[in-house]
N, C-alpha and C positions, 0 to 999 in steps of 0.2 A: 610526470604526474598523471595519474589516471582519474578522468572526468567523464560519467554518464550522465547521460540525459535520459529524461521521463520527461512527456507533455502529451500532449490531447491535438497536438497539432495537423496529424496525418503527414502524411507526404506528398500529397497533391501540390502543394504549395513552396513558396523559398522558405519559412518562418525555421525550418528545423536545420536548414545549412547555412540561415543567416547568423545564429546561434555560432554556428559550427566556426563561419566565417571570421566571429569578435574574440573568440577564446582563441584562434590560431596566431589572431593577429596579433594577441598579446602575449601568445607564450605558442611559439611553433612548435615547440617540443611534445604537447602538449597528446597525450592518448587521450582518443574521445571512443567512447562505448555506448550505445543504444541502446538501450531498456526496450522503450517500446515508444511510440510516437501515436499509437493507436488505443488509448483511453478515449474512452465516449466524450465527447463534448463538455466539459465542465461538470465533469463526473469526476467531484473533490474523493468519494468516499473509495471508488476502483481507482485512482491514483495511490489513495494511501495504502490500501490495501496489495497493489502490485509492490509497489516502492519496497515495503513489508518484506514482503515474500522473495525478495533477490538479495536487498542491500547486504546481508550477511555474509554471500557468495563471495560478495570481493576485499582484495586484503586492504589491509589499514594505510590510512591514509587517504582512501579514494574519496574523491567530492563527486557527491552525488546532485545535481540540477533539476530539482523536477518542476513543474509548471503546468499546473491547473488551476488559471487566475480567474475561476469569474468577476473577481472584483479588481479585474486589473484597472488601473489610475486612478484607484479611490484611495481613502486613507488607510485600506488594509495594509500592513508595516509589510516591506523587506525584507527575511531575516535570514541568519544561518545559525544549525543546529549544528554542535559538538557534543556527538555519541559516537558510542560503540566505536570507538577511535578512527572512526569517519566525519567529514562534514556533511553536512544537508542545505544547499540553497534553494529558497524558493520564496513564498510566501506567506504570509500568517493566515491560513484560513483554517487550516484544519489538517491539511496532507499530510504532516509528518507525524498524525496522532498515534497513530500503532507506532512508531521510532519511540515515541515517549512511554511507550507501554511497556515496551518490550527491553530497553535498555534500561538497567538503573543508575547509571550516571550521564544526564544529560543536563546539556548547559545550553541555554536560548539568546541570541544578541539579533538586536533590533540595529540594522545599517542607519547610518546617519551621513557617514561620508560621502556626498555625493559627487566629489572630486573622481571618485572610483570607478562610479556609472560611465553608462557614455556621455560628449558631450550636448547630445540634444536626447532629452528620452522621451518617447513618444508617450501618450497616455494609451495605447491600444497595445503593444509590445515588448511589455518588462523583460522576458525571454530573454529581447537580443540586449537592449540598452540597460539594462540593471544585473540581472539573476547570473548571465554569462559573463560580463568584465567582471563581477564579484568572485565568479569561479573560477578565471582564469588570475584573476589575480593573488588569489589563496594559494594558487598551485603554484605560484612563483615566489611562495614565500614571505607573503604580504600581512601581516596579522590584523588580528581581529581590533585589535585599538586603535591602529593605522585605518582601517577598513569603517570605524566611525563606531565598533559593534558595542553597544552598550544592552548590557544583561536584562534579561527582561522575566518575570516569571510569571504573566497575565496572558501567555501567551492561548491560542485558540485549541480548542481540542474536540473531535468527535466524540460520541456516544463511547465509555467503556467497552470492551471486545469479551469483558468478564461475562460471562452466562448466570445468571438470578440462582441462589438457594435458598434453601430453607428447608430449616435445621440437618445441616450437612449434606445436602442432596441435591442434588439440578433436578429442577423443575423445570427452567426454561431460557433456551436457548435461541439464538437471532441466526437466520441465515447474513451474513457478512460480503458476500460474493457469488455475483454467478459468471463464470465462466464462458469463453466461446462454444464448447462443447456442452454446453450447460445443466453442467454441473452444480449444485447447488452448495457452495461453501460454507460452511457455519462457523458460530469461535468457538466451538467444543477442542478442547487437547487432549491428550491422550491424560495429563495432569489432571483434568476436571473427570474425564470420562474413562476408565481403567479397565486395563483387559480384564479385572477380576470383576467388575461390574458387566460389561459385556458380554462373559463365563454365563454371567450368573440370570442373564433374559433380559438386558437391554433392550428396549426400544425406543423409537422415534417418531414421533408422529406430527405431521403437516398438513394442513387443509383436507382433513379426515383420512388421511391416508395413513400406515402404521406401518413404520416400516422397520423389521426384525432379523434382517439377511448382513451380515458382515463380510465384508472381502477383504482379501491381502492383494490383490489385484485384480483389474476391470474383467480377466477376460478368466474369473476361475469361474468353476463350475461348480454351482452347491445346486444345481436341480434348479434354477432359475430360465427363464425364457425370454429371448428377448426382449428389452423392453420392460421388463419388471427391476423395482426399485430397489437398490441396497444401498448401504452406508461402508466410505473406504477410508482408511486415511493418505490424505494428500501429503505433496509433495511440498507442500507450503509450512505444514505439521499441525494444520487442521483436516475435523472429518468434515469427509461430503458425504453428499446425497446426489448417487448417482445411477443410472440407466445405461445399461450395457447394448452398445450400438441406438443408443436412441437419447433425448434430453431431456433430462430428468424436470429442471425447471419446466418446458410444456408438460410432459407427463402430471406435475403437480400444478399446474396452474401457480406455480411460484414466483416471489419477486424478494427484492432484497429486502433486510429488514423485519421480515414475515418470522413469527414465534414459531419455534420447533420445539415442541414438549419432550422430552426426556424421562421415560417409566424405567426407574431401576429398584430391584431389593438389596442391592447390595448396602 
């Protein structure tokens, strides 16, 4: 059974082979995959949004483990998501809110079993003593009613990823991610924003910048100079806002969240 992990943890430390260590011991069989271990520090909204942007990639069945607790040992709930014909463990804070956007059939269970955990769980490290024995016990075939998982529909959810209209038109869209390269992600799709809108003089504009250059890739040449601003679409199947050898986020004085206006006559 194949098991990824997502957390915030780095590698500097043991937290991500301690992980590694409770899932093997329960199920040796057990394929473990890395996502990424380098989400910013209790950075719930770049967890969901990386999460987002891979989970598709792998086939059904896979449990996915992510872990961006800031409120780890509080009464934020345990839970695991059944979509997209994958599981999701982790916690109730927010992280799996693009999963719930993005699939339409999802089912939410609040852990209660805590026969399952390990048996001493620390209040600083659900990772290893909750989120990991719950995944490796899934991949061993363990179900969700055995597992304590009782249905919940109250569950936490970020902000909508949809962009604002009015009357049929985007007016106003959110930058959603920025990137190491920094790239400025937004939740424009190709469904909200259409190549016959773009045809037709698309633009974007952010902290008075307006930006009317489109690419099919970073490094085409439409008479731009380094450094100057165009809009791609990513590999995620959101557009960016991006700078050719240079970061688009400095270039814009940008940060996440920041309204991206959208001028179309289409």
């Amino acid at each position: 059974m194949l098991i990824t992990l997502l957390t915030d943890f780095g590698t500097a430390d043991y937290f991500v082979g301690a992980m590694k260590g409770v899932i093997l011991t329960i199920n040796r069989d057990a394929r473990l995959v890395d996502i990424t271990h380098d989400i910013p520090p209790q950075d719930i909204e770049a967890g969901a949004f990386n999460l987002a942007a891979v989970y598709a990639d792998f086939p059904a069945k896979t449990i996915h483990v992510a872990v961006v607790d800031p409120g780890v040992g509080s009464h934020r709930r345990p839970i695991v998501v059944d979509a997209g014909s994958q599981f999701f463990v982790g916690p109730d804070n927010g992280l799996f809110s693009y999963i719930y956007e993005r699939e339409r059939d999802v089912r939410v269970f609040h852990l209660t079993n805590a026969l399952h955990f390990r048996q001493y769980v620390s209040a600083t490290f659900h990772g290893r003593d909750v989120f990991a024995p719950i995944a490796a016990a899934l991949s061993m075939n363990v179900s969700l009613n055995q597992l304590g998982g009782v249905e919940i529909t109250d569950y936490v959810r970020l902000p909508h990823l949809t962009p604002r209209f009015s009357e049929g038109k985007i007016i106003e869209a959110a930058i959603i991610h920025i990137d190491r390269f920094g790239n400025c992600i937004t939740n424009l799709t190709p469904e909200h924003l259409t190549e016959a809108m773009i045809a037709a003089g698309a633009s974007l504009t952010i902290n008075g910048r307006k930006i009317t250059s489109f690419r099919r890739y970073f490094a085409e040449d439409n008479g731009e100079a380094s450094g100057d601003l165009f809009a791609i679409w990513g590999s995620a199947g959101y557009l960016e806002i991006a700078a050719y050898r240079a970061s688009a986020d400095q270039l814009l004085g940008a940060r996440r969240g920041q309204t991206v206006q959208v001028i179309s006559d289409e």
